[in-house]
C-alpha positions in Angstrom: 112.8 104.3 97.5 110.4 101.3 98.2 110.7 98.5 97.0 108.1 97.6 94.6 106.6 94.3 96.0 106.4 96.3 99.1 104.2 98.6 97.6 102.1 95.6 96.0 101.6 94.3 99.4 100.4 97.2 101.2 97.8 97.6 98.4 97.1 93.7 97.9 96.3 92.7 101.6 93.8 95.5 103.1 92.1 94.8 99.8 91.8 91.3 100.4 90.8 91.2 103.8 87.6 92.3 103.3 87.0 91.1 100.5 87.5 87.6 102.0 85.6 87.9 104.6 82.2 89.0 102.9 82.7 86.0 100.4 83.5 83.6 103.4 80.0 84.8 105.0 78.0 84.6 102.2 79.6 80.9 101.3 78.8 80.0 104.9 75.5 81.4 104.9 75.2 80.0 101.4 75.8 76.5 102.1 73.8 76.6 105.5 70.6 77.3 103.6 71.4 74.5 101.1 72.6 71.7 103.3 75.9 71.1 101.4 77.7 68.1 102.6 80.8 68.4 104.7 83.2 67.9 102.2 81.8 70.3 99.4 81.2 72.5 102.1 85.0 72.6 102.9 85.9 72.8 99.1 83.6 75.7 98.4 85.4 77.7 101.7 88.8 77.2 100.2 87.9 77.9 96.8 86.3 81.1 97.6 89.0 81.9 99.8 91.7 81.1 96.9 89.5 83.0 93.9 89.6 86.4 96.1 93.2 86.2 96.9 93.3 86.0 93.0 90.6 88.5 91.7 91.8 90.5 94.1 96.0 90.0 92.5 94.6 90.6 89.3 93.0 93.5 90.1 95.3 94.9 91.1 98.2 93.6 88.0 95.6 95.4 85.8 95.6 98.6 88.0 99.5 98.9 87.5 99.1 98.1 83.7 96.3 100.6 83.0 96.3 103.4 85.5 93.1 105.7 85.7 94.1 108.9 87.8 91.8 111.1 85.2 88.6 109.9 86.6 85.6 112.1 87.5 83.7 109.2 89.0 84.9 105.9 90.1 82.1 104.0 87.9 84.1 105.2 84.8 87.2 102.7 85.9 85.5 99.5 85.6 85.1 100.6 81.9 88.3 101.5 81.4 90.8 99.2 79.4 92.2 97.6 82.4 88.6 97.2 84.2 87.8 95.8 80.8 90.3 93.3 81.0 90.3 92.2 84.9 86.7 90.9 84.5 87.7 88.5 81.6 90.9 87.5 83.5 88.5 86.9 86.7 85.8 85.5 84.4 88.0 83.1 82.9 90.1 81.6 85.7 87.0 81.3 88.1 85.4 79.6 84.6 88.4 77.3 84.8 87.9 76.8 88.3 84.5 75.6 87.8 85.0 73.5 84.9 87.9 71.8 86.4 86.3 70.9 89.0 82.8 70.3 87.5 85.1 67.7 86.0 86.7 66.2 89.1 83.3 65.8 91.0 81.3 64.7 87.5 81.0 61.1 89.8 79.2 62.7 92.4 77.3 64.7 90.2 76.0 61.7 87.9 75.4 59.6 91.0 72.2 62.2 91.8 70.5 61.4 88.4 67.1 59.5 88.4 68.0 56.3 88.1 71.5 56.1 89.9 72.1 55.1 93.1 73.3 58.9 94.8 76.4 58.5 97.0 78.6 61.1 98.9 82.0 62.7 97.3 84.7 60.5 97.4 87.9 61.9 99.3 90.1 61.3 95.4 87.7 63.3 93.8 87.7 66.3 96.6 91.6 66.0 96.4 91.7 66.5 93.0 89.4 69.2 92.9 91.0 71.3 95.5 94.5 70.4 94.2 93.2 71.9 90.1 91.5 75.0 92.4 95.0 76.2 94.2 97.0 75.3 90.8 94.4 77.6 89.0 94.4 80.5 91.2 97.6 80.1 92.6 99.2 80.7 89.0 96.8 83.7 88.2 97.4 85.2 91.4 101.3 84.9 91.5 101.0 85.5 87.8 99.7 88.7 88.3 101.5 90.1 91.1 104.9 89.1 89.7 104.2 91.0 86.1 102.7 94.2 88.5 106.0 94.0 90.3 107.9 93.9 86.6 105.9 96.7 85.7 106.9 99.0 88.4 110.5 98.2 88.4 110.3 98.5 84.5 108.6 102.5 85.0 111.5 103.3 87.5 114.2 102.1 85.3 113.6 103.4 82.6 
């Protein structure tokens, strides 16, 4: 039989390819039309690149966990149980994501008040930022695949 991170695999990457690349267009056409600055620009293309990998993991953990094969329509699955519960696990990481580093850049977000002297992000505060994004969704993704994996093994054992 095949092994089951095989099977995880050839599900996980044709699902993240394109998901990838439509968020990596809109983010690039997204920050064109705003002017970001270089180095938010490069942390929003990694963190967009790093949420998908893991929306897309989770996904597909929750898939394994809560299998619809019933459906009349695919619109009924994203109200299943497992739908249900991918879009709070993808809600709350990317929350985390954006709180964590809402936190890390808080500096060069004051600095653009009225009365404060605006300044550019400092590299400490970009490194930080991107270090809490790939611990965040590196975890969730992982996370995810490794209890899908459990799962299958678990339902051919036993």
């Amino acid at each position: 039989p095949v092994e089951a991170g095989e099977i995880l695999r050839s599900k996980y990457w044709p699902g993240l390819v394109p998901l990838t690349s439509l968020a990596l267009l809109l983010t690039v056409l997204t920050n064109v039309v705003l002017g970001v600055p270089p180095v938010l620009y490069f942390l929003s293309m990694v963190s967009i690149a790093l949420l998908t990998a893991s929306f897309t993991a989770q996904a597909l953990a929750w898939g394994v966990f809560f299998p619809v094969f019933e459906s009349e329509n695919a619109a009924q699955i994203p109200t299943s149980i497992g739908g249900l519960l991918y879009m709070l696990g993808a809600l709350g990481s990317l929350g985390l994501v954006v709180l964590c580093q809402g936190w890390a850049l808080r500096g060069y977000f004051v600095s653009g008040l009225p009365g404060r002297v605006p300044r550019s992000v400092a590299a400490s505060e970009a490194a930080v930022a991107l270090a809490i994004t790939v611990g965040v969704t590196m975890i969730a993704a992982v996370g995810s695949l490794r209890a899908a994996e459990a799962r299958i093994e678990s339902k051919r054992s036993g």
